[in-house]
C-alpha positions in Angstrom: 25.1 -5.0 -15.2 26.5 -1.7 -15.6 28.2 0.2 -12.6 28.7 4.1 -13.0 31.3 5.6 -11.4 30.4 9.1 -11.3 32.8 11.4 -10.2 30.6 14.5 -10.8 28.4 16.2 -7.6 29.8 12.7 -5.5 32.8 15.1 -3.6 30.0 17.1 -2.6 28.3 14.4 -0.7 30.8 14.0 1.4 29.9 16.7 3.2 26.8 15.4 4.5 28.7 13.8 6.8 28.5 16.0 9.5 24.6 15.6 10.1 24.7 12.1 10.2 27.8 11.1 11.9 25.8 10.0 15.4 23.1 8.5 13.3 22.1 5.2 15.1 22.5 2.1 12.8 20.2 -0.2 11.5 19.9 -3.0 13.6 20.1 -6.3 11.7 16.7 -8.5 11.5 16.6 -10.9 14.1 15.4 -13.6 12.0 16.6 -13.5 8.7 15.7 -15.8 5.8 17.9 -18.1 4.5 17.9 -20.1 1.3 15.5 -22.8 0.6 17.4 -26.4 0.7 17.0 -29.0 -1.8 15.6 -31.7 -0.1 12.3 -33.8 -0.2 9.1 -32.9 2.3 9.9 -37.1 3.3 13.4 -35.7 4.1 12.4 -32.9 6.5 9.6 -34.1 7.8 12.2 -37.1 9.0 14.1 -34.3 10.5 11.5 -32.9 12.5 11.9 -35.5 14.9 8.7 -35.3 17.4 7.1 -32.0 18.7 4.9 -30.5 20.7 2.0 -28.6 20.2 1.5 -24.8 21.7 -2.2 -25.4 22.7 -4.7 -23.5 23.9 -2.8 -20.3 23.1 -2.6 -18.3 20.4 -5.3 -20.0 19.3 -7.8 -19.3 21.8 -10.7 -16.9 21.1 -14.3 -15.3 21.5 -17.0 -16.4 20.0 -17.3 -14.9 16.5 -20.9 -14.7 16.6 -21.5 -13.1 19.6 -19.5 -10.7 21.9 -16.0 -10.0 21.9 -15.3 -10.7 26.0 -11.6 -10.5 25.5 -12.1 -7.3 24.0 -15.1 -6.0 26.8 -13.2 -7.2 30.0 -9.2 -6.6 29.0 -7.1 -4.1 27.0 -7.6 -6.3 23.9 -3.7 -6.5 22.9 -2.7 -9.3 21.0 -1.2 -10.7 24.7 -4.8 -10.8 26.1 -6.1 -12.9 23.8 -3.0 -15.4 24.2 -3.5 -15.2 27.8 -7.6 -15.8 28.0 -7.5 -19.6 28.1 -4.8 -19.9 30.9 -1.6 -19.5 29.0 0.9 -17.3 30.7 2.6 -14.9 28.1 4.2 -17.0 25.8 8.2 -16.2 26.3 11.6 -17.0 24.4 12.6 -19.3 27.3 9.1 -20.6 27.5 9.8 -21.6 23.6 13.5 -22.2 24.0 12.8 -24.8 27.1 10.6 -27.1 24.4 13.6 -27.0 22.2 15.3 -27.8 25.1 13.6 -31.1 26.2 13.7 -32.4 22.9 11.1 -31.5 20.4 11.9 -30.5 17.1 9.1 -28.7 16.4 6.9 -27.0 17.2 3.0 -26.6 16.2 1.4 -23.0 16.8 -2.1 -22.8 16.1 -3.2 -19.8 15.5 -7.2 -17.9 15.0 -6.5 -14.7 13.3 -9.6 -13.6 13.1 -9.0 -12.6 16.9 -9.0 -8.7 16.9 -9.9 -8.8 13.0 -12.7 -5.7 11.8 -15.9 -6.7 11.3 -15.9 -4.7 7.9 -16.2 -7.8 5.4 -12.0 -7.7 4.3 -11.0 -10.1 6.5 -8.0 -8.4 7.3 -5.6 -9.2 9.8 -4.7 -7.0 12.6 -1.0 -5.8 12.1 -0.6 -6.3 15.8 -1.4 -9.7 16.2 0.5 -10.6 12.5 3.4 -9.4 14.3 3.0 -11.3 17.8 3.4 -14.4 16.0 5.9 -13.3 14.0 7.8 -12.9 17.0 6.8 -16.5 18.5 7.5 -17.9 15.1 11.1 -15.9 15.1 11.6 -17.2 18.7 10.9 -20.6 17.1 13.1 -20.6 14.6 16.1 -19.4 16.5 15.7 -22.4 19.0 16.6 -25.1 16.5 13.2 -26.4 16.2 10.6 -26.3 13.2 7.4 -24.2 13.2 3.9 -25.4 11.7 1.1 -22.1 11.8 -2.0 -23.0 10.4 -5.6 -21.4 10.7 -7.5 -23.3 13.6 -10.8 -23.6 14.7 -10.7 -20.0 14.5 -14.5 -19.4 16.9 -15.8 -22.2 13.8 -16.4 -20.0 10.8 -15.0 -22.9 8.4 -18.4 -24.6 9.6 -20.1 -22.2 7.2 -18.9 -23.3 3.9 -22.0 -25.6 3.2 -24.4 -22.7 3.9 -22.2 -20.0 2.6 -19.8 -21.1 0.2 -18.8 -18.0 -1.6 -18.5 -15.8 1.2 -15.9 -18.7 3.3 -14.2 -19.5 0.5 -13.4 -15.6 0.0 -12.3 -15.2 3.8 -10.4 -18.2 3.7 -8.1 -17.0 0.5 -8.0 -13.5 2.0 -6.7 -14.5 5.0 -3.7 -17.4 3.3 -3.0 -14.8 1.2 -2.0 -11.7 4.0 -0.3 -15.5 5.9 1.6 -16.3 3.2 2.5 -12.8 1.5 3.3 -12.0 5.7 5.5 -15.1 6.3 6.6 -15.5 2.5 10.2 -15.1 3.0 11.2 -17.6 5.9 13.1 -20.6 5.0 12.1 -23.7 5.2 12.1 -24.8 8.7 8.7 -22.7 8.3 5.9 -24.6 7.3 2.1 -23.8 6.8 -1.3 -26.1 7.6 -4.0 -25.7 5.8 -6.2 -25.8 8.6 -7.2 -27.7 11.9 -10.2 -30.6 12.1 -12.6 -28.9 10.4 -12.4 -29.3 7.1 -15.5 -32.2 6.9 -19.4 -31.9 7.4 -21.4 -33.8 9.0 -24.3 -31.2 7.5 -23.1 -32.6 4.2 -22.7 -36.4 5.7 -23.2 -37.8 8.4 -20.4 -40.8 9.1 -22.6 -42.7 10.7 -26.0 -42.5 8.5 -25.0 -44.0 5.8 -23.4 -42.4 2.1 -26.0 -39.8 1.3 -23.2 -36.6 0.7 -20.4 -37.9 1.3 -19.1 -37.1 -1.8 -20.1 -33.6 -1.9 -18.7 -32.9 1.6 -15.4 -34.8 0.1 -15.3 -32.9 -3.0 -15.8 -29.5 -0.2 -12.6 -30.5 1.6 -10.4 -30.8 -1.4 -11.5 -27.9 -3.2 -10.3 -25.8 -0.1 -7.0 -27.9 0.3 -6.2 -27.1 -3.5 -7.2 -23.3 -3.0 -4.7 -23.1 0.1 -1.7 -24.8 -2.1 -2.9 -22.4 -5.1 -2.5 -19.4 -2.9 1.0 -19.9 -1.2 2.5 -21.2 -4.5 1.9 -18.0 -5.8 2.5 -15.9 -3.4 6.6 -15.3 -4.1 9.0 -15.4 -1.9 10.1 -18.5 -0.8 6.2 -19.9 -0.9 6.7 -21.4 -4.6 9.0 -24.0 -2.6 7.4 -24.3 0.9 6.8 -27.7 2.3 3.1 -27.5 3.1 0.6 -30.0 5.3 -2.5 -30.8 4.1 -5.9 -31.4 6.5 -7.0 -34.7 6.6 -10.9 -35.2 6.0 -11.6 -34.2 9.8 -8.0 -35.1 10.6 -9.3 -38.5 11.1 -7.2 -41.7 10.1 -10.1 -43.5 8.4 -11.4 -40.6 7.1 -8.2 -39.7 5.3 -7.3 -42.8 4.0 -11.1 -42.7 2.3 -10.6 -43.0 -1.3 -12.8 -40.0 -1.7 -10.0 -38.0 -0.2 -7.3 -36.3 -2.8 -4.1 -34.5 -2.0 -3.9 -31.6 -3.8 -1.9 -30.7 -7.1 1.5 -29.4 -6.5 3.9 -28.4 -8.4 6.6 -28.2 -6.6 5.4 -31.5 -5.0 6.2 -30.8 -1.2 3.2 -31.8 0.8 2.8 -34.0 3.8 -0.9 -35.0 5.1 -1.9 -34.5 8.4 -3.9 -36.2 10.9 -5.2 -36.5 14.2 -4.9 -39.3 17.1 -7.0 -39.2 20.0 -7.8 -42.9 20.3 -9.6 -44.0 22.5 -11.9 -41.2 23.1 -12.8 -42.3 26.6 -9.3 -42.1 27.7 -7.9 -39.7 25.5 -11.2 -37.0 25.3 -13.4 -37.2 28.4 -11.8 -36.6 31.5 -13.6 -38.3 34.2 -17.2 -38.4 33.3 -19.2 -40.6 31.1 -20.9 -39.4 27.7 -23.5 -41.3 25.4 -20.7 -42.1 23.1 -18.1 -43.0 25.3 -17.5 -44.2 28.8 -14.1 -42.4 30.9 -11.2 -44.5 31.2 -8.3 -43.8 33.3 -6.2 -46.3 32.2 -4.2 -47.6 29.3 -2.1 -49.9 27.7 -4.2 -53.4 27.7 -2.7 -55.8 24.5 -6.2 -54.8 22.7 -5.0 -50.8 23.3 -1.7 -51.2 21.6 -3.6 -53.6 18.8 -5.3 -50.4 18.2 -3.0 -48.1 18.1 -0.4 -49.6 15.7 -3.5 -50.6 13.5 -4.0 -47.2 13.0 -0.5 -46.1 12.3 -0.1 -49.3 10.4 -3.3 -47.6 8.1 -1.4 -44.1 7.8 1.6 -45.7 6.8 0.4 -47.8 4.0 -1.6 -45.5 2.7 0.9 -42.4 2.4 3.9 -43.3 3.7 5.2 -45.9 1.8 3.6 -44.0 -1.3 6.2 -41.4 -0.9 3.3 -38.9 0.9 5.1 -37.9 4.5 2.5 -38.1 7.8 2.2 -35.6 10.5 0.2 -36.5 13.4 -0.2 -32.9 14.5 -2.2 -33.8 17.6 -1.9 -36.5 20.2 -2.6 -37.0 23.9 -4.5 -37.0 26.6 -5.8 -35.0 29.8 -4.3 -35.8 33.2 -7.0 -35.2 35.0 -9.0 -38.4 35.9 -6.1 -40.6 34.9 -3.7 -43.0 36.2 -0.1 -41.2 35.8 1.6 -44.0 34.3 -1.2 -44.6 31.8 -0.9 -41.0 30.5 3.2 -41.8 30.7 2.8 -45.1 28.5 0.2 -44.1 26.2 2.1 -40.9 25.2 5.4 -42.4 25.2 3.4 -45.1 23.2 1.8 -42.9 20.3 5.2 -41.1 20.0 7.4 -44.7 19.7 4.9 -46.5 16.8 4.3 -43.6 15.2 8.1 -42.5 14.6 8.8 -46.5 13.9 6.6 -46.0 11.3 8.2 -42.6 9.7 5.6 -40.6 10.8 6.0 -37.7 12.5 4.4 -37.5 16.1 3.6 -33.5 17.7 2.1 -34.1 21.6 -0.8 -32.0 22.4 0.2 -29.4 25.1 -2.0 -27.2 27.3 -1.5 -24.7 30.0 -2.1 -25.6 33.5 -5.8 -25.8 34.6 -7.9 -25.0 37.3 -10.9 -27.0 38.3 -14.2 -25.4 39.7 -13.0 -26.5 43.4 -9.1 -24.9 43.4 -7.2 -27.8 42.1 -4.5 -27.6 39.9 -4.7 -29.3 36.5 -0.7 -30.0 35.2 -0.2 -30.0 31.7 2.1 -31.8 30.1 4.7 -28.7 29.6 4.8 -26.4 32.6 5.5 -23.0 31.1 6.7 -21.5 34.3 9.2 -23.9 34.8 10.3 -24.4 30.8 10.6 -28.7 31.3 7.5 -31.0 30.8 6.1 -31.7 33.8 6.9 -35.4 33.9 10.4 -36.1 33.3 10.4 -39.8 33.3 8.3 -39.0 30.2 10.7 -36.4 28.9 13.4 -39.3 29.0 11.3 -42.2 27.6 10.1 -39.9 24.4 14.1 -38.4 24.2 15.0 -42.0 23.7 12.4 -42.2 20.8 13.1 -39.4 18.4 14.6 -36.7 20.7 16.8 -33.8 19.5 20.2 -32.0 21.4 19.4 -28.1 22.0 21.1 -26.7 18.9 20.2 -22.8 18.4 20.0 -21.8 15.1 23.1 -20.1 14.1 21.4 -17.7 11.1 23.4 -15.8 8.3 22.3 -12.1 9.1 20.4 -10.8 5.8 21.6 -8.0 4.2 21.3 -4.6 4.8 20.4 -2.1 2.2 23.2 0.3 1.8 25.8 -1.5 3.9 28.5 -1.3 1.5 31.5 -1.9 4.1 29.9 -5.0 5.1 29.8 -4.5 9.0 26.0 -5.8 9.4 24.4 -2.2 9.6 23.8 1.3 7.5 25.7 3.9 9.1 27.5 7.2 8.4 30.8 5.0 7.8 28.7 3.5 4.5 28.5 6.9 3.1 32.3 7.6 3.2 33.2 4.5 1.6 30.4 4.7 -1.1 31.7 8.1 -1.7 35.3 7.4 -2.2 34.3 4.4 -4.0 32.3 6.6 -6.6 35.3 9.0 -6.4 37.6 6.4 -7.9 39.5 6.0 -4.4 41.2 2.3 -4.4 41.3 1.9 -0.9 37.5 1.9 -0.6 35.6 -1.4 -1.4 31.9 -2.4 -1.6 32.1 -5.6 0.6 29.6 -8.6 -0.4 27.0 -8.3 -3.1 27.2 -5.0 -5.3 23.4 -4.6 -5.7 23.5 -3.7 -1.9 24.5 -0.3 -3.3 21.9 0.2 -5.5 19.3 1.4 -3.3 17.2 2.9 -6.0 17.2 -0.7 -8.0 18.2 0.6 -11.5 21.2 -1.6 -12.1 24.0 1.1 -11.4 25.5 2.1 -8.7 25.7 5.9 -8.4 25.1 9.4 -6.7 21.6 8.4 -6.9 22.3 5.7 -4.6 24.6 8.1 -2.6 21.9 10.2 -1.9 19.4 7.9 -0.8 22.1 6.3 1.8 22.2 9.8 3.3 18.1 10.3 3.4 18.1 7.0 5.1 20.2 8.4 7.9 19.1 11.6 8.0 15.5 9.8 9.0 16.7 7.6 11.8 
């Protein structure tokens, strides 16, 4: 490294001073990145403690296919989409209260093809990039973890069978403007590859016998592998991201198939993830029967907890105790139809075997609901009110894995230019770059040097000097 200290013309630029003395400064990011730690995916995931989903959200979308009501009946802003399933807009004390009750992280699913041109790119709109940027940022700063994945998404994953080439290429565009968008958070960022969808029943059918099952197999780890392939190379801090890989369907059995294959790493960070919504007639239909199921509203019978630990019991022999960490990124239940201590025990439930077992457990949360006659549905979080709705609930899973509030206290990332170290670029950094260049000992470059060199050339210099002043002059 070679600094320059060139007296010549660098008098003279102190007399730009007068044209940017009430320059505003450059505000510091509000979520600056911080430096990758050295620990194991095992080791974080452990840290996570147990979380909460942000369901029916940011998620939530038109169908694809068809016509773009969001778009037709509202202003289509990134907010109108997050709104159209019943969310209220999503709020820093709305995020902050999750952190607040306990969680440790938090799960944002996310369809970004929501206001996406038809136009074959694939590109994602700038707009709603920078929503969840913000969600994410208000994450971050509560203490808790964030998980963003692609989600259902209005289904186009379904396609791959019938359209292979054309998915595959959306589905690398769009990890590739994700990761490339998100590359430089730390690690209390993670990425899913994607929701429940990554299995066919067009390819096999579970219950018909074997006939493609390997092909539809073979289908989900191709795109697993393309998805770490992407964000390894994406720079940043992606190379070291702890990433969570789809289960076959997210389903328990399904995962623990033989047939299924984590991906290659190489920087071997991965944890699997799965689904539990077992059983379907108390956890999936609310109150009304269907042929493959019959409503429940009740839980917790010895044969229900024989269940449930069998299938924990599955996940953790066949990844936990191989060193491969488990996230059960959805669990729950509705409340309508059911008894309130049934919800309260088989929550509570899931969350205690599952985080006996090292696995960690992220509830499945909704807005509030309406029903056809003018009832009101509770979810389990009440985002009005920033506290999950049940608090006997909030205490019993507090006791479980539970985490104090503890805001994230972030180093503030650098600012290019601020050479006096005060956090922002001003007319002050010009005077003390230019008395620095002039050979004046009281002035001192504070922190790193290459914060000087704007124009990246290894030397600090007039040229620098200058570009300081056009960046104030443009303010």
């Amino acid at each position: 490294m070679r600094i320059n200290r060139i007296v010549a013309s660098a008098a003279a630029a102190v007399t730009m001073l007068a044209s940017i003395a009430s320059a505003a400064p450059v505000p510091v990011p509000t979520c600056a990145a911080e430096e990758m730690r050295d620990i194991t995916t095992m080791e974080l995931v452990k840290d996570m403690g147990i979380g909460i989903n942000l369901g029916n959200t940011f998620e939530a979308c038109p169908d694809w296919y068809g016509e773009d009501w969001i778009a037709k009946w509202s202003d289509g802003t990134p907010k109108d989409y997050e709104k159209c399933w019943g969310s209220p807009e999503v709020t820093k004390e709305m995020i902050e209260g999750m952190a607040k009750e306990g969680f440790g992280v938090l799960r944002i699913p996310v369809a970004w093809s929501n206001m996406m041109a038809h136009d074959g790119t694939y590109t994602i709109n700038p707009d709603y990039d920078a929503r969840i940027h913000e969600v994410v940022d208000w994450t971050l700063e509560s203490g808790m973890y964030c998980i963003i994945n692609i989600h259902w998404d209005g289904g186009w994953v379904n396609k791959f069978p019938d359209d292979k080439e054309e998915s595959m290429k959306r589905y690398s565009h769009m990890w590739e403007q994700i990761a490339d968008s998100f590359k430089d958070y730390d690690d209390y960022l993670m990425f899913e590859s994607q929701n429940e969808e990554l299995g066919w029943e067009s390819l096999w059918n579970p219950w018909g016998g074997t006939e493609g099952k390997a092909e539809s197999y073979a289908l989900c780890n191709e795109i697993n592998q393309k998805f770490v392939d992407i964000v390894r190379a994406s720079g940043g801090n992606n190379p070291k991201r702890h990433l969570l890989i789809s289960g076959y369907n997210t389903g328990i059995d399904r995962t623990c198939d033989a047939l299924f294959k984590m991906p290659n790493d190489p920087a071997n960070r991965m944890a699997i993830s799965v689904h539990y919504y077992t059983p379907a007639g108390f956890c999936i239909l609310e109150d009304k029967d269907e042929s493959w199921a019959k409503a429940r509203s009740t839980w917790g019978t010895d044969d229900d907890y024989k269940e449930l630990n069998g299938w924990l019991d599955m996940m953790k022999t066949g990844f936990v105790d191989k060193g491969i960490p488990v996230i059960i990124g959805e669990y729950g239940c509705p409340t309508k139809g059911k008894e309130s201590d049934s919800v309260r025990r088989f929550i509570s439930s899931v969350c205690k075997s599952a985080y006996e077992r090292q696995l960690c457990p992220v509830l499945w949360s909704t807005p509030d609901s309406t029903t056809d006659g003018g009832d009101i549905i509770k979810g389990h979080y009440d985002r009005t009110a920033y506290k999950l709705t049940d608090q006997q609930l909030q205490k019993e899973l507090f006791e479980i894995g539970g985490k104090e509030f503890s805001p994230r206290q972030s180093t503030p990332a650098a600012v290019k230019g601020d050479v006096n170290g005060d956090g922002v670029l001003g007319a002050a950094d010009l005077v003390t770059l230019s008395k620095w260049l002039l050979g004046d000992k009281s002035a001192e470059l504070v922190g790193e040097w290459k914060n000087a060199d704007l124009d990246g050339d290894g030397r600090v210099d007039t040229y620098d000097l200058c570009l300081i002043r056009k960046s104030l002059l443009q303010m």
